[in-house]
C-alpha positions as CSV (number, residue, x, y, z in Angstrom):
1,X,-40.4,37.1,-12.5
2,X,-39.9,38.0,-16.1
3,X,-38.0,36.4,-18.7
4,X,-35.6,38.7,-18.4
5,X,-34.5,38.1,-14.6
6,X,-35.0,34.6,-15.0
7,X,-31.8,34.3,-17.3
8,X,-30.2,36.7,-15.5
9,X,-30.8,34.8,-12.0
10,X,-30.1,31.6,-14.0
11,X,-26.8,33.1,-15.8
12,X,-25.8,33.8,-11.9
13,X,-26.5,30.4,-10.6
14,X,-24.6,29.0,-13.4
15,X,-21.7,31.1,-13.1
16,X,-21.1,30.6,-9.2
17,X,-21.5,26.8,-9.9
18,X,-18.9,27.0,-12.8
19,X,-16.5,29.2,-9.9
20,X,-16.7,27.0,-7.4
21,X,-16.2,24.0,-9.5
22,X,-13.2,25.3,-10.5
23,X,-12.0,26.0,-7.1
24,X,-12.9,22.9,-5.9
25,X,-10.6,21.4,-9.1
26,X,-7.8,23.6,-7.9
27,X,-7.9,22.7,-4.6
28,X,-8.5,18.7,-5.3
29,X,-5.1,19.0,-7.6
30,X,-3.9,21.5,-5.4
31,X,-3.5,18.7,-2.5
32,X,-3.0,16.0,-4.1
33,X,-0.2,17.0,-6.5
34,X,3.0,14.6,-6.4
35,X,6.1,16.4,-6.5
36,X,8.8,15.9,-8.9
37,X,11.4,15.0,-6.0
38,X,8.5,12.6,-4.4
39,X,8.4,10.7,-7.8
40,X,12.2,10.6,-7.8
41,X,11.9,8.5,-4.5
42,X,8.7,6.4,-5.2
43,X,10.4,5.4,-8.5
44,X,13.9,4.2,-6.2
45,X,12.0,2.9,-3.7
46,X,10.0,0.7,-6.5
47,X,13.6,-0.3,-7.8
48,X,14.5,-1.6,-4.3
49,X,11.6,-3.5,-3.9
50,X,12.2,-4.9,-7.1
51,X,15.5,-5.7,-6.5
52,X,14.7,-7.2,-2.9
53,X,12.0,-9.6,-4.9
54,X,14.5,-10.8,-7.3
55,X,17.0,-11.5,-4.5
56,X,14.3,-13.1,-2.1
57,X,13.5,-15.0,-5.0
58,X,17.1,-16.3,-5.3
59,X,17.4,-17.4,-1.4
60,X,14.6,-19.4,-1.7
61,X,15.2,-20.7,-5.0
62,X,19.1,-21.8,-3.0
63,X,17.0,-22.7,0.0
64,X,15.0,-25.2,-2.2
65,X,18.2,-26.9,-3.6
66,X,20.0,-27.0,-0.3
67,X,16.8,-28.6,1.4
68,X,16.9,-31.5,-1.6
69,X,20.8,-32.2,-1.5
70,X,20.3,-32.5,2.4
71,X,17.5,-34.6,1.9
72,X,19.4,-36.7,-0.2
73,X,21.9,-37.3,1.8
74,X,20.0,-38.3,4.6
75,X,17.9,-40.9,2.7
76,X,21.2,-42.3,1.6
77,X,22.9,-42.3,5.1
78,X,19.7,-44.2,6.2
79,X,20.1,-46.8,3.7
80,X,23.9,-46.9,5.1
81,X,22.8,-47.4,8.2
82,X,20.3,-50.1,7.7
83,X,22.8,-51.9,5.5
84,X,25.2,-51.2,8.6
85,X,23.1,-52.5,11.0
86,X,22.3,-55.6,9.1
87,X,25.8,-56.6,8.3
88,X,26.1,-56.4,12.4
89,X,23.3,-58.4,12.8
90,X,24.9,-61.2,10.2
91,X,28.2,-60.8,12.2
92,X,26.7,-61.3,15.3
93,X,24.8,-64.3,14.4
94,X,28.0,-65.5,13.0
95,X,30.1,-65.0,15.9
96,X,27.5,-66.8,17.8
97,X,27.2,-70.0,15.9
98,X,30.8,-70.3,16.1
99,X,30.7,-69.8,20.0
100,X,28.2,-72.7,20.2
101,X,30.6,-74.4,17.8
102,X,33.6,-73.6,19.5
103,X,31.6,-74.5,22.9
104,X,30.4,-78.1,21.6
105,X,34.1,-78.9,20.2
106,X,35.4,-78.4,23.8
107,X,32.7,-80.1,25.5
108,X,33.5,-83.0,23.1
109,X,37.3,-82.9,24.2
């Protein structure tokens, strides 16, 4: 092979790989392209999501609140209670001293 064919057969080679690399760049943006009215609708469904975030974030953040005013209230209806229930205790203790008291006056009659 002369010097000659050699670049020509090399000029050849190098011109089918620079064709099909360019097909294979046409095709590769060929497919993946985006269209304008897909954008439209990736950039309004990004706004909803966004918008869905913010507003999840709210509900919890109101969720959160609720859940310590309900605590709250519990804790202090507990300490109610126990005060309740130890204000019946004294009252019943009282009410039975004076039925013994009551009881040893008449037995005394």
């Amino acid at each position: 092979m002369s010097r000659t064919e050699f670049i020509i057969a090399t000029a050849i080679v190098l011109f089918i790989a620079f064709c099909l690399g360019w097909f294979f760049n046409w095709l590769v943006h060929r497919f993946s392209r985006v269209a304008q009215n897909d954008m439209t609708e990736l950039d309004k469904m990004a706004q909803q999501l966004h918008e869905a975030e913010e507003e999840r974030d709210h509900v919890v953040s109101e969720y959160h609140k609720k859940e310590l005013d309900i605590s709250n209230k519990l804790n202090q209806t507990q300490a109610e209670l126990e005060a309740a229930m130890e204000g019946l205790r004294t009252a019943r203790q009282e009410a039975e001293d004076l039925r013994d008291y009551i009881e040893r006056l008449n037995m005394g009659e």
